[in-house]
C-alpha positions in Angstrom: 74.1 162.6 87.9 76.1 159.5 87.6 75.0 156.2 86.5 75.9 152.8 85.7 77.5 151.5 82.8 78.1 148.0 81.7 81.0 147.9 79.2 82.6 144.8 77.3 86.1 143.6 77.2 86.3 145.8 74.1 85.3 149.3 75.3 86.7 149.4 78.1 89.0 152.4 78.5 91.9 150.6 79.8 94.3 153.1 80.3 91.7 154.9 83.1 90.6 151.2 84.3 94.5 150.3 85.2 94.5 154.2 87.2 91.0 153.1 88.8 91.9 149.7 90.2 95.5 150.7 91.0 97.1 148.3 88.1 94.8 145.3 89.6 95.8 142.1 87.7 92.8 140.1 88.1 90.5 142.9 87.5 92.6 143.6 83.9 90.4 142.6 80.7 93.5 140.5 79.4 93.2 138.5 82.9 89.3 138.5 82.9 89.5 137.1 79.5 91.3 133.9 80.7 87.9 132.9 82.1 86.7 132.0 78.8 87.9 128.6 79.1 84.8 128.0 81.3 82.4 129.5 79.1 82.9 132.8 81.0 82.0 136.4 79.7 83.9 139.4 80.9 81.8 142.1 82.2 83.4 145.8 83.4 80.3 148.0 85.2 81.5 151.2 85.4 80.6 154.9 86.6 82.3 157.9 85.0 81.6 162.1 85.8 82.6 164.4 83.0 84.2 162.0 80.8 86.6 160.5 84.5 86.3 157.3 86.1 85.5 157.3 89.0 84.3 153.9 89.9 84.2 150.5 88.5 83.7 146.6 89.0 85.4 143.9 87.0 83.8 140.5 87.1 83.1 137.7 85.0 79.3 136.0 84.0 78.7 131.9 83.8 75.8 130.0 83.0 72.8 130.8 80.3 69.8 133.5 80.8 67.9 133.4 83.7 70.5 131.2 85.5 73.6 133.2 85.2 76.0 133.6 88.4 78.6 136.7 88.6 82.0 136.2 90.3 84.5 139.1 90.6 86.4 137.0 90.8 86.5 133.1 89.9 88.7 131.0 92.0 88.1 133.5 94.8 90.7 135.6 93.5 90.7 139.5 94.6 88.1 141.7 93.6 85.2 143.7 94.0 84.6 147.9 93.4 87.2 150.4 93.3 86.3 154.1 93.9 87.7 156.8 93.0 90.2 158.1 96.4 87.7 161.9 96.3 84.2 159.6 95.4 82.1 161.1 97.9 79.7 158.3 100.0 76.5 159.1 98.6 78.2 158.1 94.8 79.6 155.4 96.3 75.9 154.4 97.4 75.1 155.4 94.2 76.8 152.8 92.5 76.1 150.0 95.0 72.0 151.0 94.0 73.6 150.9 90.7 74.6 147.3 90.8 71.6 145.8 92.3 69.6 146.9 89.7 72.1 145.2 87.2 72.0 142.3 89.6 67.8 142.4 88.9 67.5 143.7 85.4 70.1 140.8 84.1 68.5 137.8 86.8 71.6 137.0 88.1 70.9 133.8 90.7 74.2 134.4 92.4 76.8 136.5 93.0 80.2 136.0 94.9 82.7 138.9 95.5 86.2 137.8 97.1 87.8 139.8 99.4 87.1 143.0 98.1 88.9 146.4 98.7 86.3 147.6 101.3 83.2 146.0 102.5 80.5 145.3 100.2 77.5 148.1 101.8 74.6 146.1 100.2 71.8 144.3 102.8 71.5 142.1 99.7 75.1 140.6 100.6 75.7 138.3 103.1 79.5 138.6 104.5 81.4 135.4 105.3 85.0 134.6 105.7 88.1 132.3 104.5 91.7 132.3 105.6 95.1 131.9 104.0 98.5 132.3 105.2 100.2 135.5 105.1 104.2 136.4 105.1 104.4 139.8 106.3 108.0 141.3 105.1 110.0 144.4 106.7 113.5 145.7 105.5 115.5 143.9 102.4 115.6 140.8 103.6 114.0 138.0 105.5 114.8 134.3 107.2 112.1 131.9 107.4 111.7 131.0 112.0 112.2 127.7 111.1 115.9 126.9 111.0 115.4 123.6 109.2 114.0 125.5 105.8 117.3 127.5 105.3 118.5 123.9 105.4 116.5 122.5 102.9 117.1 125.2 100.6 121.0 125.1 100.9 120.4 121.4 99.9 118.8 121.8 96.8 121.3 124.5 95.3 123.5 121.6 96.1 122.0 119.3 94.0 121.3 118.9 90.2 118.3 121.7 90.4 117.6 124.3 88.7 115.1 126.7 89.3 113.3 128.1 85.7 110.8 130.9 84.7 108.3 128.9 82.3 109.0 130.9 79.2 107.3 128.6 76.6 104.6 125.6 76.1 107.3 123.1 75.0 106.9 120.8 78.6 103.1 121.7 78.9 102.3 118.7 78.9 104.6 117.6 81.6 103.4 119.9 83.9 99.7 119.5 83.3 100.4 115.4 84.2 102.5 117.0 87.4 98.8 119.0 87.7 96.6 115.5 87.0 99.0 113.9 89.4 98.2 116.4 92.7 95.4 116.6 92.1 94.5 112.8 92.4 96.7 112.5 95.2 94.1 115.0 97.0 90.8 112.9 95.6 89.9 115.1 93.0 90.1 115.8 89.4 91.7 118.9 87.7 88.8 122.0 87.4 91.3 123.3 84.8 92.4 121.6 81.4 95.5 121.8 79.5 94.0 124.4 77.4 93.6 126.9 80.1 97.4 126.6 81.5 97.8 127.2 77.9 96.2 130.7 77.8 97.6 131.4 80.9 100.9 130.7 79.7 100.6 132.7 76.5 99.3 136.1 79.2 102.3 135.6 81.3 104.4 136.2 78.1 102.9 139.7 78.5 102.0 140.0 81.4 105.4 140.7 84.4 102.5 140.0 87.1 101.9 136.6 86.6 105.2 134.4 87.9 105.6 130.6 86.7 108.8 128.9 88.3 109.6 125.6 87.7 112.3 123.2 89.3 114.1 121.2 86.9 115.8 118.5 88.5 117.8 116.3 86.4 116.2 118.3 84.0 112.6 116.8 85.1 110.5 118.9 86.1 109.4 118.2 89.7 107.6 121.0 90.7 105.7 124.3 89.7 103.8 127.3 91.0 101.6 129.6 89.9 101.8 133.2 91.6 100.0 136.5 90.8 101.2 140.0 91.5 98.1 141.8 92.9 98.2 145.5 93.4 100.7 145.9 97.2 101.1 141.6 97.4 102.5 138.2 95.7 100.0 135.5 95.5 100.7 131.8 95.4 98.1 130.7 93.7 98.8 126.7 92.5 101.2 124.2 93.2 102.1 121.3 92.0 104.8 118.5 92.9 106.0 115.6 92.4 106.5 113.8 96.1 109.1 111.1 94.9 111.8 113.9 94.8 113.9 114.2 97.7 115.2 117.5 97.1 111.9 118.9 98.9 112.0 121.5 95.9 108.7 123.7 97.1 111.2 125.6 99.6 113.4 126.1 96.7 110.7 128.3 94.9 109.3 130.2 98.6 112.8 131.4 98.7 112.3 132.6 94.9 109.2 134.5 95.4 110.4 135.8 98.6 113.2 137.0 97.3 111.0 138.8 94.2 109.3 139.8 96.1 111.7 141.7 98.3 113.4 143.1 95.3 110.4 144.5 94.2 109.0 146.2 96.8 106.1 143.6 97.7 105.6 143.2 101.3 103.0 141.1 101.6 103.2 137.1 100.4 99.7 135.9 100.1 100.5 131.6 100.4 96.6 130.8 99.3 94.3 129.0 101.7 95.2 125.0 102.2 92.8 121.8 101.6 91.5 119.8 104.8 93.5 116.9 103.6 96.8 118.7 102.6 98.1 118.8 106.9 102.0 118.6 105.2 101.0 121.4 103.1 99.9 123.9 106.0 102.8 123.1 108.0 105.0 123.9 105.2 103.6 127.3 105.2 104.2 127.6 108.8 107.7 126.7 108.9 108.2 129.3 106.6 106.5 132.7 108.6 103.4 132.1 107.3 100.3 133.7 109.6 96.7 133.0 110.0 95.1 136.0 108.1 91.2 136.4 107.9 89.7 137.9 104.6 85.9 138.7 104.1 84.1 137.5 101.0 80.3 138.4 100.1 77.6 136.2 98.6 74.3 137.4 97.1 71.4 135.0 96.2 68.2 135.8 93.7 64.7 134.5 95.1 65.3 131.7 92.5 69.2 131.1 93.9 68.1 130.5 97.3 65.8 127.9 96.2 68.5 126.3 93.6 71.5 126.8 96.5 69.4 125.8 99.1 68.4 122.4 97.1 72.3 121.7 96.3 73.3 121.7 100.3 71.0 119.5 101.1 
């Protein structure tokens, strides 16, 4: 009968993890490691029959005993359990009973899973939702509705900018004030620090799923994204610009990704959800095709997190 494993970032076999999880970037111990910046400890649970995986859970632990929280994954990136495609229900069930004993035996207080391949089948779970905006692509090629974009972007080929894959750590520091910068001008600090765009930097050297462009104009840098490759779609996951340049050059680096990820087969463009005070941000996405798309994300909550949760909302 099968039963479930934890496993650490070290024995993990990878080779049958990437088969598992269909080549899953966030779910990849060289991604989950990333997470160690916040004091975070990769954990793989895992169930395997004769010596074959055949299902498995990537996520990552914060917080000491007793009030330890598990995210799969942080930032509400993708993830959740992948199955096996011939794991019959009842082993299916079998790891879900699986995992709520982990969830006991190791007192997790809380536990979020984002967006997950398939709905999570635990009473334990409470199911809520978020949005982002979606570009759905078809054929080789695509124009954004709005006429005004394909405008813009002719305008900034025109001028002194370039666009740039961030190859190296030498202007860091210039994009993490470009990072300091938006984030103040939406009323908050940076969550992340220079060290872990750092880390991240030095994965992306390795790693052809994470994308970094950067618009050099007049060789300063003005702007920069962030953007994961995620199994079947692109996801822009941070941006960051600098509002005094008129070259608007965020729809220079939309027509980059789209274009990757046209020429690689991608045809979904995931733009990441947008911030109640960021209206110029959400219409941006809109004027470039970008639809209203509902994901599910599940929350579970120890006897000891409800009480600790239910304090905090108050």
């Amino acid at each position: 009968m099968m039963t479930l494993q934890v496993c650490s970032i070290d024995d993990i076999p990878r080779d049958e993890w990437s088969i598992l999880t269909e080549d899953s970037l966030f779910s990849s111990p060289g991604f989950t490691s990333l997470w160690g910046e916040f004091g975070g400890k990769p954990v793989f649970l895992i169930m395997e029959h004769q010596g074959k995986l055949q299902a498995g859970m990537a996520a990552v632990t914060f917080g000491p005993k007793y009030l330890r929280r598990f995210r799969s994954h942080p930032e509400s990136l993708y993830g959740g359990p992948f199955f096996a495609h011939d794991l019959t229900v009842e082993d299916q069930s079998r790891f879900y009973q699986g995992f709520a004993s982990y969830l006991r035996m190791e007192r997790i207080i809380r536990a979020d899973i984002y967006n997950p391949p398939a709905d999570i089948e635990m009473e334990s779970f409470e199911r809520r939702e978020t949005s982002s905006s979606i570009i759905s692509l078809h054929g080789d090629s695509y124009l954004p509705p709005n006429k005004r974009i394909r405008r813009y972007v002719r305008h900034a080929k025109r001028e002194n900018v370039k666009l740039a894959i961030l190859d190296d750590g030498s202007r860091l520091n210039e994009i993490y004030r470009l990072v300091l910068a938006t984030a103040k001008r939406h009323n908050h600090g940076s969550r992340f620090s220079l060290e872990f765009f750092r880390r991240l930097l030095e994965i992306s050297l390795t790693d052809a799923r994470i994308l970094w462009p950067i618009i050099l104009h007049n060789d300063r840098i003005t702007a920069t994204h962030i953007a994961f490759v995620e199994r079947d779609q692109l996801l822009d996951w941070q941006s960051h610009t600098d509002t005094d340049d008129s070259s608007r050059p965020n729809h220079l680096i939309y027509d980059f990704l789209i274009d990757y990820a046209l020429s690689h087969g991608i045809k979904r463009i995931n733009l990441g959800g947008t911030p109640v005070d960021a209206a110029g941000v959400s219409e941006l996405k809109a004027r470039w095709g970008g639809e209203r798309s509902i994901h599910s994300y599940f929350t579970y909550f120890s006897r000891l997190g409800h009480i600790i949760y239910g304090l905090k909302r108050r």
